[in-house]
N, C-alpha and C positions, 0 to 999 in steps of 0.2 A: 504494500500500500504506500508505502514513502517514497518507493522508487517511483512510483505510478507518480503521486502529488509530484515528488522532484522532477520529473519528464514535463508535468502541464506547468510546472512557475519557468522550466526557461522557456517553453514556447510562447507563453505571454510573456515572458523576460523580453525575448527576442522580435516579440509583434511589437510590443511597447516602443520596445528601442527602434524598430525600423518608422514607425509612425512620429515620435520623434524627431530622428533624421529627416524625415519628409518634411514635416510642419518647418522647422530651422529651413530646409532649404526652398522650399515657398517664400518664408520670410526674406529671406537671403533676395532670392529671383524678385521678390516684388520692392525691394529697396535698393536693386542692385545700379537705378541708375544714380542714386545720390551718395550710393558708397562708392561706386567711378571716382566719381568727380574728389571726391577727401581722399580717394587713395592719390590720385594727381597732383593733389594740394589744391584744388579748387576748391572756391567759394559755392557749397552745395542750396545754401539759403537765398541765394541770391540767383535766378536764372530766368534768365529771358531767350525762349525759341525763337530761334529767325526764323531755320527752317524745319520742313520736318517730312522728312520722303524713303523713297526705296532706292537705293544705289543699283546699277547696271545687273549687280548678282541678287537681285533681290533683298541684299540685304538695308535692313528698314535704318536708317541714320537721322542723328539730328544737331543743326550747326545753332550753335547758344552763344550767350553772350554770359560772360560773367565775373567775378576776377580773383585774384590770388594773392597769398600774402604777398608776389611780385609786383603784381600790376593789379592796377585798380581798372582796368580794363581788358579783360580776356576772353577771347573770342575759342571756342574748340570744336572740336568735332567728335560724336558720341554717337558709337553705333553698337549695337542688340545681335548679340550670333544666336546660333541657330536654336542654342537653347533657353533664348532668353533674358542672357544676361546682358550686360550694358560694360561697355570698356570705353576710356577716352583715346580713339585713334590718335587725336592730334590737337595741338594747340599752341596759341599764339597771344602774347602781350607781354611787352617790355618795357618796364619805363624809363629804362638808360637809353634807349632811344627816340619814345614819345612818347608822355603817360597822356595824352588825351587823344591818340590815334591809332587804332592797330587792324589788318588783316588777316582774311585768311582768304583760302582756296581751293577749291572740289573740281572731279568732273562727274560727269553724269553721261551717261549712255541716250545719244537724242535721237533714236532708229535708222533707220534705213530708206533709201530711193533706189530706184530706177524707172527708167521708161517701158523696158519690154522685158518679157521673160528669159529674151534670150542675152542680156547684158547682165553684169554684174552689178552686185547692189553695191549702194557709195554708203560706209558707217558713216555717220555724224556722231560729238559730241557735243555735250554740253559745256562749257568753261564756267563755272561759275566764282564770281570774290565775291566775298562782302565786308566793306568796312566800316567804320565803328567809332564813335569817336563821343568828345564831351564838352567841345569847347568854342561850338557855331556861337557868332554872333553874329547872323544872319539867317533867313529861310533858306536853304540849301536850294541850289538852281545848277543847271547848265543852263549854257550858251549857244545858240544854234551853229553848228559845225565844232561840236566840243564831243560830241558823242557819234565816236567812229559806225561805218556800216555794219548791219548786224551785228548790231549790239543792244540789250537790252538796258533799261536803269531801272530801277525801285528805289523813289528815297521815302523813308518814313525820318519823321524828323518831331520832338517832343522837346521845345526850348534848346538849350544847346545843346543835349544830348542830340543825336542822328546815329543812323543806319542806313549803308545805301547797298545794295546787291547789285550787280553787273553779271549778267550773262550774253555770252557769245554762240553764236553757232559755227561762225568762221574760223579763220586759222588763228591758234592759240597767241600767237605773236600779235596780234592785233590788241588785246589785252595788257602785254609787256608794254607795249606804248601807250597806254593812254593813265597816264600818272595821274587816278582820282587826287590823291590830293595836294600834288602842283596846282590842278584845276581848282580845287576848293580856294587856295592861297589865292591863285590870280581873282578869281571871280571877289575876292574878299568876302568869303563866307565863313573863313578861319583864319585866326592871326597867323602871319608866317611864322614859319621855326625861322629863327637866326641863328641853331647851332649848326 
């Protein structure tokens, strides 16, 4: 009879513990995007979505804004594999170089053309930056012939905070040249850097 009782406490020993293990790792998966970001050193109380989509492999990504005990503005990239959990692929903000301006940048997969069956399809990509900044004293604008072909802008702008996203469908080089925030300094929508 002891043996019998000692056989049934470790099988509920061992349900116990595996249901356990499960509850912990639900918990774990459903907080796993704000433990990301603290294992990073990000600022996890503080986050704002620019964006929020499925990258070329399906996998679901999201480009935030936030900051760090470095910078008080940091822009990252935070993506979910396949079981759910959240990692920070990447991230960007410096304040030894600008604490009121920072980038980043993604591609995205933007389908396929052709004309007939019998040609080969042409990939496209997406190019997308977005940047970020706190220190407009003005309404963020372009200038007519300020924003190259094929080229997309988004500005949201809340007092001097802003956010502007740029997306291209053309050649990635086209983006290398168009220096948002030379353009912001000219237009006087941000004090120039003099460093």
């Amino acid at each position: 009879m002891d043996q019998l009782a000692l056989k049934i406490n470790k099988r509920e020993l061992a349900i116990a513990a595996i249901l356990f293990i499960a509850i912990i790792a639900l918990i774990i998966r459903a907080n796993s995007f704000s433990i990301a970001l603290r294992m990073a050193g990000l600022n996890s109380n503080y986050v704002r979505i620019i964006e929020h989509d499925f990258g070329t492999n399906d996998e679901e990504f999201k480009v935030i804004e936030t900051s760090s005990k470095d910078s008080k503005i940091t822009l990252s990239i935070v993506t979910k594999n396949r079981l759910g959990f959240w990692k920070v692929s990447s991230f960007r903000g410096d304040d030894t170089v600008d604490p009121h301006f920072t980038s980043i940048a993604w591609i995205k997969g933007g389908g396929s053309k052709r004309f007939s069956s019998t040609e080969d399809s042409v990939f496209e990509n997406e190019w997308h930056y977005a940047y970020c900044g706190d220190n407009a004293i003005k309404e963020i604008k372009f200038l007519p012939g300020q924003i190259p072909e094929n080229v997309t802008v988004n500005i949201q702008q809340g007092g001097s905070k802003f956010w502007i996203h740029v997306i291209s469908f053309a050649d990635p080089g086209v983006l290398n040249r168009f220096d948002v925030k030379a353009i912001l300094e000219e237009n006087k929508c941000i004090p120039i850097d003099t460093k």
